[in-house]
C-alpha positions as CSV (number, residue, x, y, z in Angstrom):
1,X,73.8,163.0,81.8
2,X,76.8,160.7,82.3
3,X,77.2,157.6,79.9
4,X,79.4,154.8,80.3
5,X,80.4,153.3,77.5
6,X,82.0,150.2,76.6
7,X,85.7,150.3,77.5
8,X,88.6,150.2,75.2
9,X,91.8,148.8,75.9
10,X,95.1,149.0,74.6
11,X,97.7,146.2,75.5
12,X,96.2,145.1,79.0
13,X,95.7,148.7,80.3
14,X,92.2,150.6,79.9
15,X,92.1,153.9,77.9
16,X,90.5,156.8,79.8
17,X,91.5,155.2,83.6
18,X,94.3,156.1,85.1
19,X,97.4,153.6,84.8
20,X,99.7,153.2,87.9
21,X,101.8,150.3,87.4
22,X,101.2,147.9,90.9
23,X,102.2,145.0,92.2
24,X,101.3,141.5,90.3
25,X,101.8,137.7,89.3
26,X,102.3,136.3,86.5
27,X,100.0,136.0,83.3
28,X,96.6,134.9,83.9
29,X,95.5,133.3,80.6
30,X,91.6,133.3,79.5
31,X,90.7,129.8,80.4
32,X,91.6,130.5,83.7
33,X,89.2,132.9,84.5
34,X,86.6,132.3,86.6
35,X,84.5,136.0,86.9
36,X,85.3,139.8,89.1
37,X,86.1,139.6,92.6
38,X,84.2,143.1,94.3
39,X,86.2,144.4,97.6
40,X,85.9,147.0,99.7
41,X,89.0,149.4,100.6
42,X,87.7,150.5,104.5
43,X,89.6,153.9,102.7
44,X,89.5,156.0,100.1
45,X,91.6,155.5,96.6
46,X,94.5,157.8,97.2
47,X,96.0,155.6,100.4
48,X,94.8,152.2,98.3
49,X,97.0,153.6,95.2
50,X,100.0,153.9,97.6
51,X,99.7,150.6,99.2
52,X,98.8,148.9,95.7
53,X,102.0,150.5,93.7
54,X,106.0,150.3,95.0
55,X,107.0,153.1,97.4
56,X,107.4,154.0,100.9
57,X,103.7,152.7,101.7
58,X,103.9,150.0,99.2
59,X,102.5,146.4,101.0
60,X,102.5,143.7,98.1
61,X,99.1,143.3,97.4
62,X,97.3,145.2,94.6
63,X,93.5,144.9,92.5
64,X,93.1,145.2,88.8
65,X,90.9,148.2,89.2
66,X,90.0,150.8,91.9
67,X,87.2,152.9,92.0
68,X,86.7,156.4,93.8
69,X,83.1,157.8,95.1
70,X,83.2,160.2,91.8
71,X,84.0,157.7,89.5
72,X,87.8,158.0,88.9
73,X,89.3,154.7,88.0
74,X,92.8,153.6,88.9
75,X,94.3,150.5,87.0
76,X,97.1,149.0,88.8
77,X,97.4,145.4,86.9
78,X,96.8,145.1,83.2
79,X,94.2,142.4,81.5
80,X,95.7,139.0,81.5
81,X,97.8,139.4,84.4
82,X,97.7,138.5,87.8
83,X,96.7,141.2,91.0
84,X,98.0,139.9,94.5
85,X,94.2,140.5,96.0
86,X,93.0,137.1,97.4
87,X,96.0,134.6,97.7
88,X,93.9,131.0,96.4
89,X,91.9,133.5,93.9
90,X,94.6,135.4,92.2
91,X,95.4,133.3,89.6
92,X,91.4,132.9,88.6
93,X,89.5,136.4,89.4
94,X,90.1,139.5,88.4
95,X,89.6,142.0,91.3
96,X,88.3,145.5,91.5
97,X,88.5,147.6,94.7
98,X,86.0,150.3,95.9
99,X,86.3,153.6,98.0
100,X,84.2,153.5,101.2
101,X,85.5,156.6,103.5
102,X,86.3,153.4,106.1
103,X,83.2,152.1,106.4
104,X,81.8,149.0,104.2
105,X,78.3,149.7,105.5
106,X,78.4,153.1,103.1
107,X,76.8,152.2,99.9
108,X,78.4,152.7,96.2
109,X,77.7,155.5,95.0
110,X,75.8,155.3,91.5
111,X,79.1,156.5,89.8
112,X,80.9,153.5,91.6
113,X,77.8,150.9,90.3
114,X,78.4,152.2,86.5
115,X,82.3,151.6,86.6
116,X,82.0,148.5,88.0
117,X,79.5,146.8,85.6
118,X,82.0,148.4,83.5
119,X,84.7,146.5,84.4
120,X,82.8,143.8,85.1
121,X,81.3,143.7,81.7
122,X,84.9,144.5,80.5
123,X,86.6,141.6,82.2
124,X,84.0,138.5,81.1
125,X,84.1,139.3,77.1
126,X,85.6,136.2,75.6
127,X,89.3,137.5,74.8
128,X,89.8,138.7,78.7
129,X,87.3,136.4,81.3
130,X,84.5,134.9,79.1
131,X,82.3,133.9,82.1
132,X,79.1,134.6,82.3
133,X,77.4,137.8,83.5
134,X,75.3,136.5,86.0
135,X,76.1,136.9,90.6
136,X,78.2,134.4,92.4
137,X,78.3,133.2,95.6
138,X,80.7,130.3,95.2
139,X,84.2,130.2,94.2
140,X,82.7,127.5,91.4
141,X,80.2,129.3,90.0
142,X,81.7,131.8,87.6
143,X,80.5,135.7,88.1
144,X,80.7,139.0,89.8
145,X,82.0,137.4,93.7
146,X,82.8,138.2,96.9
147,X,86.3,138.2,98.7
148,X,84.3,136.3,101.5
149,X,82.5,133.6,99.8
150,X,86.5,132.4,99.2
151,X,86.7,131.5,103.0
152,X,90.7,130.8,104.7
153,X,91.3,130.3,101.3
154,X,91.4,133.4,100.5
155,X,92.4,134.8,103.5
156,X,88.8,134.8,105.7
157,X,87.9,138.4,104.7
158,X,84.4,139.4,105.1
159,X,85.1,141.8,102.5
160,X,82.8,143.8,100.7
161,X,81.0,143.4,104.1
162,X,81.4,145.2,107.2
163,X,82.8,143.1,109.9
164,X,81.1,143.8,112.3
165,X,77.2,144.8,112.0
166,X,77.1,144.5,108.1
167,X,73.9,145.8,106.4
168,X,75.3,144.1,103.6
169,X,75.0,146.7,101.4
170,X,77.5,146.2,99.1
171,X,76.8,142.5,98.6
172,X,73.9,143.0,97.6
173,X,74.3,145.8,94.8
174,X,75.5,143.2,92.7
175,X,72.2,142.3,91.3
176,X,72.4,145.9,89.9
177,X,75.9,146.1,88.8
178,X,75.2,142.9,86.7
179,X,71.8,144.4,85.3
180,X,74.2,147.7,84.4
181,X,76.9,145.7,82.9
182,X,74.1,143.7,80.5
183,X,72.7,146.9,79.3
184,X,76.0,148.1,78.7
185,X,76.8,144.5,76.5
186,X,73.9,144.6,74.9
187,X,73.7,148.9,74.1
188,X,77.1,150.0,74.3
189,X,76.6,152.1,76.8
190,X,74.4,152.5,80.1
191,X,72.8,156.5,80.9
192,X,73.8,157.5,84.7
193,X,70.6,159.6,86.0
194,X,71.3,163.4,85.5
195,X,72.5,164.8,88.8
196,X,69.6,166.9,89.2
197,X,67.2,163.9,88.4
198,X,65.7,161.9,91.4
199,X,68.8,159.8,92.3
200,X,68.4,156.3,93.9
201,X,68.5,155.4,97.2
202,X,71.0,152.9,96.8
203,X,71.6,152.1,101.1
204,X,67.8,151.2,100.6
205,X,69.1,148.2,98.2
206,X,68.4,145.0,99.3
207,X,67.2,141.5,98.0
208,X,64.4,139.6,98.4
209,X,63.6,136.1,100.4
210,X,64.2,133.3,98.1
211,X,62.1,130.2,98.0
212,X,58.6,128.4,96.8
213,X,55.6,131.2,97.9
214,X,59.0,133.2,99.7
215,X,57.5,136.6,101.5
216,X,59.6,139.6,102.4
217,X,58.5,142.4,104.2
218,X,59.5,145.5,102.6
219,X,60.3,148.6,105.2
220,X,60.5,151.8,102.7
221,X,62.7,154.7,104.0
222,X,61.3,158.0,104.3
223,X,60.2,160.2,101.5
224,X,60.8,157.0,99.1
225,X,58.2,157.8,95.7
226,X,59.3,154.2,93.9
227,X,60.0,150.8,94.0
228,X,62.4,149.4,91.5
229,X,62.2,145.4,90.6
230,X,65.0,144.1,88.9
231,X,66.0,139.6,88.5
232,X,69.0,138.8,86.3
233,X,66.8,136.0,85.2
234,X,62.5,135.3,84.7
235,X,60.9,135.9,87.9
236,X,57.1,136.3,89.0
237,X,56.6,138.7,91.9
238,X,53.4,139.8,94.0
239,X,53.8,143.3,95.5
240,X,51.6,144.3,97.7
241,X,51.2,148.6,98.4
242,X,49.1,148.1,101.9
243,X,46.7,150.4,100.2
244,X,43.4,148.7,99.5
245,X,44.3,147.4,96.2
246,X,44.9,144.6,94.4
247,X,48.5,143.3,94.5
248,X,50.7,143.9,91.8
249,X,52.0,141.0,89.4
250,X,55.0,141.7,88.1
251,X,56.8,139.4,85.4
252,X,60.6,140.0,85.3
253,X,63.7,139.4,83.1
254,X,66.8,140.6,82.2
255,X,65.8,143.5,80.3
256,X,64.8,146.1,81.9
257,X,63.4,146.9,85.5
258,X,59.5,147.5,87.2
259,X,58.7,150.6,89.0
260,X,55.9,150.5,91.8
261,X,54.7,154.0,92.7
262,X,54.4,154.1,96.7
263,X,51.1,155.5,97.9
264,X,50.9,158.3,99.9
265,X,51.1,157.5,103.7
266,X,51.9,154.0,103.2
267,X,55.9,152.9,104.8
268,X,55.7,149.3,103.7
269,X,55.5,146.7,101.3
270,X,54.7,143.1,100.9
271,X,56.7,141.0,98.4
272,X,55.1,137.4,97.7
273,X,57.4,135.0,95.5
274,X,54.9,133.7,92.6
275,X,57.7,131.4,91.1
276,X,60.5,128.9,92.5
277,X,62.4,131.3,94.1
278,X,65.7,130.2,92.9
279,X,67.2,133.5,91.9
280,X,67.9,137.3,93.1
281,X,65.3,140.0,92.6
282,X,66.6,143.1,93.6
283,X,65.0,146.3,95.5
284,X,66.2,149.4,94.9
285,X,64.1,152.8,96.3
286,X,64.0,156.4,94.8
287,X,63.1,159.5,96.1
């Protein structure tokens, strides 16, 4: 079983990650941040590290962090200091980069959802980011971001987000990043599945409708055994199996997530908001 643990750090730079000095600002003092920018590389790490560090393929631009399908970690710009990643951004958010094999509609793998709550639980304690743990869509709301939600301002990147026919995928894994990065604030450490465990689905990630009495149909992938229900903040939820029987209420908070067993021969669900319908609950299906 892999554990991530809360990271140390030793003058800016991360023990245990791989430090490859990149290209950067200036300093980026604490009261200036503003929460952890999530991109997507349309690559893989190795050809990232050489356009993030000086050399031949060197471009100017650079992240704080860089993840790898397996979990490898490249640093390229210490805490406190600012990454060229977003041009109106840089001086506020900190910015970690993620391996996709050139295609933003792959998912995260689970090792790349672990290091970046992480990092993201990393960056907002109160001597590096001290913003709240909590999924932003605005470039004033403090969180875990988007490249996109910046706009020109940040030069007009749809990034995590495919281009062209996005699923959105990697948007909406943030719900789960930030649930990771709570459990690892509040435990010290957050348990990865063991590989031979049922692993989760995660391209079967998505959120649900928001709104008063909001209803989202739920389309389950093949072979799918569970339902995972997961909201950053309290949330009442309806499920309905499409088996016969009664629906199921679920109460949720930040602690821990509710599992719905899928009956056999049933392929959907029905989701019915019991609350406001302010804030993200998360879907997330296992085999």
């Amino acid at each position: 079983m892999k554990i991530y643990k809360k990271l140390t750090v030793k003058n800016g730079w991360v023990d245990g990650f791989t430090h490859h000095p990149g290209f950067h600002g200036g300093s980026m003092p604490t009261s200036a941040v503003r929460g952890l920018i999530s991109h997507t590389m349309e690559g893989n790490l190795p050809h990232t590290d050489d356009l993030f560090t000086p050399g031949p393929q060197g471009n100017g631009n650079s992240a704080h962090f860089g993840t790898a399908q397996d979990g490898t970690v490249i640093q390229w710009v210490p805490l406190g200091v600012v990454a060229e990643h977003a041009i109106a951004a840089n001086p506020h958010w900190y910015a970690v980069e993620n391996a996709d094999d050139g295609n933003p509609n792959n998912p995260y793998t689970d090792a790349q959802l672990s290091r970046i709550a992480q990092i993201l639980e990393l960056t907002s304690r109160p001597e590096y980011g001290r913003f709240t743990l909590q999924v932003t869509d605005s470039p004033d709301k403090e969180g875990l971001g988007l490249h996109n939600m910046g706009g020109a301002a940040w030069g007009g990147h749809s990034c995590p987000d495919a281009t062209k026919n996005p699923n959105h995928t990697r948007s909406r894994a943030r719900a789960e990043i930030v649930r990771r990065a709570k459990i690892i604030r509040q435990r010290g450490q957050y348990a990865a599945l063991p590989t031979l465990a049922p692993a989760t689905i995660l391209e079967g990630s998505m959120l649900l409708n928001k709104g008063q009495d909001a209803i989202t149909p739920i389309a389950l992938p093949d072979g799918i055994k569970t339902v995972r229900f997961f909201a950053d903040q309290p949330a009442q939820l309806a499920v309905d199996t499409r088996d016969g029987h009664p629906v199921t209420k679920l109460d949720l908070n930040n602690a821990s997530a509710h599992v719905v067993t899928v009956p056999p021969a049933i392929h959907a669900f029905v989701a019915h908001r019991l609350d406001g319908g302010s804030n993200d609950i998360s879907v997330a299906f296992s085999a």
